[in-house]
C-alpha positions in Angstrom: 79.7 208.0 133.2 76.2 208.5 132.2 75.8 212.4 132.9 72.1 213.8 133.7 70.4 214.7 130.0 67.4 216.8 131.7 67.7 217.5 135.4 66.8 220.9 136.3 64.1 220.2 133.3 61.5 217.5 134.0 63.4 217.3 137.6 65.0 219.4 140.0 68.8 219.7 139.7 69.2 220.4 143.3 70.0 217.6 145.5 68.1 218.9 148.5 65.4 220.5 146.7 64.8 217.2 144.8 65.1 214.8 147.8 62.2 217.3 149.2 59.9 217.0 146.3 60.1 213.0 145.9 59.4 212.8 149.9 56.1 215.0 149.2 54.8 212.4 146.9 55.8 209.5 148.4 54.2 210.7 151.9 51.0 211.3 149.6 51.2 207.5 148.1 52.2 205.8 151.1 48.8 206.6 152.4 47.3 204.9 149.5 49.2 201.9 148.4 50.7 199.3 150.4 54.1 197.5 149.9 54.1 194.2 148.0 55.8 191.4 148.1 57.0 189.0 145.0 57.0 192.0 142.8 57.5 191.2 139.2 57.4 194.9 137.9 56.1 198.3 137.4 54.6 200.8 134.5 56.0 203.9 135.9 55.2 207.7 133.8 58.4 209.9 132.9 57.2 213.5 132.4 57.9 216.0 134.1 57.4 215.6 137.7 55.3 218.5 138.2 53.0 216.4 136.3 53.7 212.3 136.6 55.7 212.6 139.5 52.9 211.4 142.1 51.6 209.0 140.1 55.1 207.4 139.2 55.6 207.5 143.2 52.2 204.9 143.6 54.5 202.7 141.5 57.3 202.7 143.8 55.6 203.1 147.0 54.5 199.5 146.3 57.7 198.5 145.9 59.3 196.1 149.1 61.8 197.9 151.4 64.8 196.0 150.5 65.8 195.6 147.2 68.4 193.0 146.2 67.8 192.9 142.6 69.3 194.8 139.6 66.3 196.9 137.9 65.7 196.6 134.5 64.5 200.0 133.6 62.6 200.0 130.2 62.4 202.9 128.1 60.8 204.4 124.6 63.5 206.2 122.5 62.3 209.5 122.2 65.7 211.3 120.1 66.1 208.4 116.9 69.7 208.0 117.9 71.4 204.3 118.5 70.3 201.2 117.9 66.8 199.5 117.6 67.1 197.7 121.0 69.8 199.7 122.3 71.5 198.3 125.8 73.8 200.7 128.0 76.8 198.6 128.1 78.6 199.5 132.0 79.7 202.3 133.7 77.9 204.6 136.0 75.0 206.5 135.7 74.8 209.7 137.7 71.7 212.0 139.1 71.6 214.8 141.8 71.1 212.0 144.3 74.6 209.9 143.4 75.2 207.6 140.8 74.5 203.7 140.3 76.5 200.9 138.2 75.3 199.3 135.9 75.0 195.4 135.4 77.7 194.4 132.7 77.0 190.8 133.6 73.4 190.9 133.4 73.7 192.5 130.2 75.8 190.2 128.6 73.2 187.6 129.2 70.4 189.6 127.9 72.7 189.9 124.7 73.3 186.6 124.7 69.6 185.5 124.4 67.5 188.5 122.2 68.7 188.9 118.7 67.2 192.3 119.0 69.7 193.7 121.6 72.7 195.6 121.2 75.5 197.0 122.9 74.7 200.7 122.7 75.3 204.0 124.7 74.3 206.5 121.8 70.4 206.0 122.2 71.0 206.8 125.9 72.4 210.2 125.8 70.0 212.9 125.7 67.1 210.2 126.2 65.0 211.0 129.4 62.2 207.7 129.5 64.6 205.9 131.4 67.1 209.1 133.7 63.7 209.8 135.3 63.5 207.0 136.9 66.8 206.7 138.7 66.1 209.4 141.4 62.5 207.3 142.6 64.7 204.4 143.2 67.4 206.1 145.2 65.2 208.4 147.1 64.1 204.4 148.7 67.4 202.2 148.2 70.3 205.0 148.1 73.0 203.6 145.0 73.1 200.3 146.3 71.5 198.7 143.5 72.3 198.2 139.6 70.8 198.9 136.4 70.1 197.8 132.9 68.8 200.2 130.9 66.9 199.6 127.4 66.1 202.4 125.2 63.3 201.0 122.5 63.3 201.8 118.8 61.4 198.7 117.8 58.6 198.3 120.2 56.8 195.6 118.2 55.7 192.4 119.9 58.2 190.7 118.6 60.5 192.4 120.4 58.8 192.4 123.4 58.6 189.0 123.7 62.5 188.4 122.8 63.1 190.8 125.9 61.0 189.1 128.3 62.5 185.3 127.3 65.8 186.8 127.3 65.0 188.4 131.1 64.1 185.1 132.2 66.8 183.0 130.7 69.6 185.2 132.1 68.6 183.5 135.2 69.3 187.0 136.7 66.9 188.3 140.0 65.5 191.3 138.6 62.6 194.2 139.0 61.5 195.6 135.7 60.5 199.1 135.4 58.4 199.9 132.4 58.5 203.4 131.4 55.9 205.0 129.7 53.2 207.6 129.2 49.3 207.1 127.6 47.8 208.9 125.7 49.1 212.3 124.6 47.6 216.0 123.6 43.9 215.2 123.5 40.7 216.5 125.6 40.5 214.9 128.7 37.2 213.1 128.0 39.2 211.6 124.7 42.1 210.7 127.0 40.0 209.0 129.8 38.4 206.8 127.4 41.5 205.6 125.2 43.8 205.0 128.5 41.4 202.7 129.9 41.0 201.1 127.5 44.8 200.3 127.0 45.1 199.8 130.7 42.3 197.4 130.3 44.1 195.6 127.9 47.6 195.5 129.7 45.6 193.9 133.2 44.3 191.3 130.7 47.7 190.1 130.0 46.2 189.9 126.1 49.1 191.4 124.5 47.8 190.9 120.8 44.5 192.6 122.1 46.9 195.8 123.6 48.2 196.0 120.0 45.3 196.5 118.3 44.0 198.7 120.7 47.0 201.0 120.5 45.9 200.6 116.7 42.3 201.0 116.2 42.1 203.6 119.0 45.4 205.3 118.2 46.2 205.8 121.4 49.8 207.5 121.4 51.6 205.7 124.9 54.6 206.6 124.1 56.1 203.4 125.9 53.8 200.6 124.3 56.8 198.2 124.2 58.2 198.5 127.2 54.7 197.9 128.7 54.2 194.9 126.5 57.7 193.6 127.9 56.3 193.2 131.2 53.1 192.0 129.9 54.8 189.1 128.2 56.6 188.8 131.3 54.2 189.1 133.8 52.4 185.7 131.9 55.2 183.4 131.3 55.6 183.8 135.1 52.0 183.3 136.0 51.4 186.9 137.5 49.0 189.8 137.2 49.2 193.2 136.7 47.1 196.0 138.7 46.7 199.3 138.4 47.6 201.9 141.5 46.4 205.0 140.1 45.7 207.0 136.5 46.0 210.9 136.3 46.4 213.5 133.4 48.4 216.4 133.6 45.2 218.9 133.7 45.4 217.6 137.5 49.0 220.3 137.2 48.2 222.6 134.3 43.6 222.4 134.6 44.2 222.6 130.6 41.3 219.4 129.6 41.7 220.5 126.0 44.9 218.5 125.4 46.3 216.2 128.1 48.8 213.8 128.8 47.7 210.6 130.2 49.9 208.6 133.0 49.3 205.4 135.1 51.1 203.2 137.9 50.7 200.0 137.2 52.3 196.6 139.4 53.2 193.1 138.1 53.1 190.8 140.8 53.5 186.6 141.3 50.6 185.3 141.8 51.5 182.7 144.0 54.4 182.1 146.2 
């Protein structure tokens, strides 16, 4: 069992008071997005939810009403512990709202076909890119779905790439949820700028542009290779990617000297 690492820190510990907070932003984002069908993915934020917590809810707002796919949740690894492409193996991972299985058998086919991927719980513990995540997706589908989470050391291309062949070799169904951030602890004017730019990049499906962006701009998204993940994966299936909405956490705090950029993002098919 995969206890909580920050509830009652960048989320409410209690169940009710939680379930109440996630329903105020998803009756704000319901009004604004629609659901989608033939949904490939989503770039979801994971700060606190005071701050990214609407914006993460445009994501899955979009999301259709019955899920019968295990979600491959894609994180940063923001502690250094574990494994460069570090894989929670099985068990259970729990949250104030319950807690949801993980999908052994998926993983072992994701090991099977990424070089990069290993078997690997220490990454996960105190790691909160990916536990974030969880309560959004059982506020809509309860725990009857599974997980694979990925904790990312290595976010180069290379690696992003392996992931996204390995996803659609396992011959697995599968949502994928990219977790990141943009740009962080700049002015907002600074932060506007480089965000779109990346964001730019990532609808473009130009993952060697995205690179050098994040490069020449410096633009600190602390979840690049998760992004470029369902980048890579979003064009070997023949999708695109849209944005829902892009907010900074002066929208919370009204500090525009140093912000936190965050977006919601969705990968769909583009044909049937």
């Amino acid at each position: 069992m995969r206890a909580p690492a920050v509830a009652g820190h960048f989320y409410p510990s209690n169940k009710k008071e939680l379930e109440k907070m996630l329903a105020s932003f998803f009756e704000k984002a319901e009004r604004e997005v629609k659901e989608r069908e033939n949904v490939i993915g989503i770039v979801a934020p994971h700060a606190g939810y005071i701050y990214s917590g609407l914006t993460a809810a445009y994501a899955y707002a979009s999301l259709p009403k019955n899920l019968k796919k295990t979600v491959v949740i894609i994180g940063p690894n923001h502690t250094g512990y574990g494994s460069e492409v570090s894989v929670y193996p099985s068990g259970k991972w729990k949250t104030p709202l319950g807690e949801i299985e993980v999908d052994s058998e998926f993983v072992k086919e994701l090991l099977k076909y990424c070089k990069f991927a290993e078997e690997d719980e220490a990454a996960h513990i105190y790691e909160h890119s990916i536990e974030v995540q969880l309560p959004f997706l059982q506020f809509l589908y309860g725990n009857e779905f599974k997980i694979v989470p990925i904790c990312l050391m290595n976010q180069s291309l290379e690696v992003a790439e392996c992931l996204a062949n390995a996803l659609i070799k396992s011959g697995k169904d599968f949502l994928v949820v990219a977790s990141s951030d943009l740009n962080h602890y700049e002015s907002y004017d600074i932060t506007q700028r480089k965000d779109m730019e990346l964001i730019n990049a990532i609808i473009s499906l130009d993952l060697k542009k995205f690179y050098k962006i994040l490069k020449i701009l410096n633009v600190s998204a602390c979840g690049y290779g998760a992004i470029a993940t369902l980048m890579s994966l979003t064009k070997k299936l023949n999708g695109k990617i849209e944005l829902l909405r892009h907010s900074t956490s002066a929208e919370t705090n009204r500090d525009y000297s140093s912000v936190v950029g965050y977006s919601s993002l969705i990968s769909i098919k583009s044909g049937p």
